[in-house]
C-alpha positions in Angstrom: -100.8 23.8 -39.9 -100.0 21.0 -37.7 -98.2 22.1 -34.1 -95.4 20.1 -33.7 -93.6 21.8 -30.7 -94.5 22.3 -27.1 -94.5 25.5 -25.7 -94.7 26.0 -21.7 -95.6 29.7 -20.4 -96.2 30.9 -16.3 -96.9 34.5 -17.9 -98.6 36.6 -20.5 -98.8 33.4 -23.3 -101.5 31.8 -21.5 -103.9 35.2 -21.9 -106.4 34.4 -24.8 -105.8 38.4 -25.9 -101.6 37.5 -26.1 -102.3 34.7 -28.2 -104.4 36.1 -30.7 -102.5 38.5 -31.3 -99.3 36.8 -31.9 -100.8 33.6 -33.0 -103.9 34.7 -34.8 -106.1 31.8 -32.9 -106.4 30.9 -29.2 -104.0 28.2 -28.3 -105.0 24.5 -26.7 -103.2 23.9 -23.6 -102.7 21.9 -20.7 -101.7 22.5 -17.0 -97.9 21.5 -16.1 -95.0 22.9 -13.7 -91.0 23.3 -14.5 -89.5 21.4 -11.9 -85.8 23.0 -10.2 -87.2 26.6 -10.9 -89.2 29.4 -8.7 -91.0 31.9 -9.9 -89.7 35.9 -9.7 -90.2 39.1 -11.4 -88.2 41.1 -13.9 -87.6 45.1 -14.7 -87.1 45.5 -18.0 -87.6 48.5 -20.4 -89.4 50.0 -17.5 -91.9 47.3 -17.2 -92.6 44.6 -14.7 -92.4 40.8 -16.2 -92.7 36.8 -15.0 -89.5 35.4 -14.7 -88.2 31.6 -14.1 -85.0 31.3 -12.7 -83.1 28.1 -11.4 -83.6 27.3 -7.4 -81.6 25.3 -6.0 -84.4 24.1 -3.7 -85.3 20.4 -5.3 -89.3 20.9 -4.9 -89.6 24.6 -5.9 -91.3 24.6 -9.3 -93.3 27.2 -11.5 -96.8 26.2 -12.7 -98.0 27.0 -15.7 -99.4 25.7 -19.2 -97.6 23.8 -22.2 -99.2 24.4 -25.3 -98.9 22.8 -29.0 -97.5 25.3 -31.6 -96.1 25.3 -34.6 -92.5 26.6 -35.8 -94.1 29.0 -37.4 -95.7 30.3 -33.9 -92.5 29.7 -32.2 -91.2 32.1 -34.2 -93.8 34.4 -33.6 -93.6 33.8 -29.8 -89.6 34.8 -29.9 -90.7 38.1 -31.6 -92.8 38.6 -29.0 -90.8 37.7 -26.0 -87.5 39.4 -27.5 -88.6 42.9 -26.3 -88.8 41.8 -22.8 -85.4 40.2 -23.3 -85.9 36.6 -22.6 -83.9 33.6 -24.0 -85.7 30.2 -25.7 -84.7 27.4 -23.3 -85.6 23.4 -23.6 -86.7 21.5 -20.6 -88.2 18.9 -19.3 -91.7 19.4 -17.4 -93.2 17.8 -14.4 -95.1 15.5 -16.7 -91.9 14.4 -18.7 -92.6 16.1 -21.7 -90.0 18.4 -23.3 -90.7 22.2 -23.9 -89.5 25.3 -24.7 -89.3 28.1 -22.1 -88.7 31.7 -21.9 -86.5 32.8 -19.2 -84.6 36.2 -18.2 -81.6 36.4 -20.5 -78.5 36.4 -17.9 -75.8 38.7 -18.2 -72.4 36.6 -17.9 
């Protein structure tokens, strides 16, 4: 079980408990930031949640962790965030590297 994806959380992936539970092992991880976006908070189902949206304020950015994981845990991780009602983004990170994100799902 190789990871072959990156996965960047600024909310309840990066607790040890979270990931074990979804993953079945603690992830390895590394400090980065998602440049463009600021950090807010959600209702949704009655509960409180992280959010990332865009800012249009250039040196706003949300810190966080990008981890290694495989599709397999992606998957797992879009189970998990789907009852909070976030979308699966790609971006690019502070350090370069592209990642997926979960964000507020916007209603259009």
């Amino acid at each position: 079980m190789k990871p072959s994806v990156l996965l960047f959380s600024y909310g309840t992936l990066q607790e040890r408990s979270v990931q074990i539970a979804n993953f079945g092992r603690e992830l390895t991880g590394r400090p980065d930031a998602l440049p463009g976006y600021a950090r807010g908070m959600v209702l949704s189902g009655g509960s409180t949640y992280a959010n990332a949206a865009p800012s249009s304020d250039p040196e706003d950015a949300v810190s966080g962790t990008v981890f290694e994981v495989t599709e397999q845990e992606l998957a797992a991780a879009d189970q998990y965030e789907e009852g909070a009602d976030y979308g699966r983004i790609s971006v690019t990170l502070k350090s370069g590297n592209r990642a997926w994100v979960y964000v507020k799902k916007t209603v259009a």
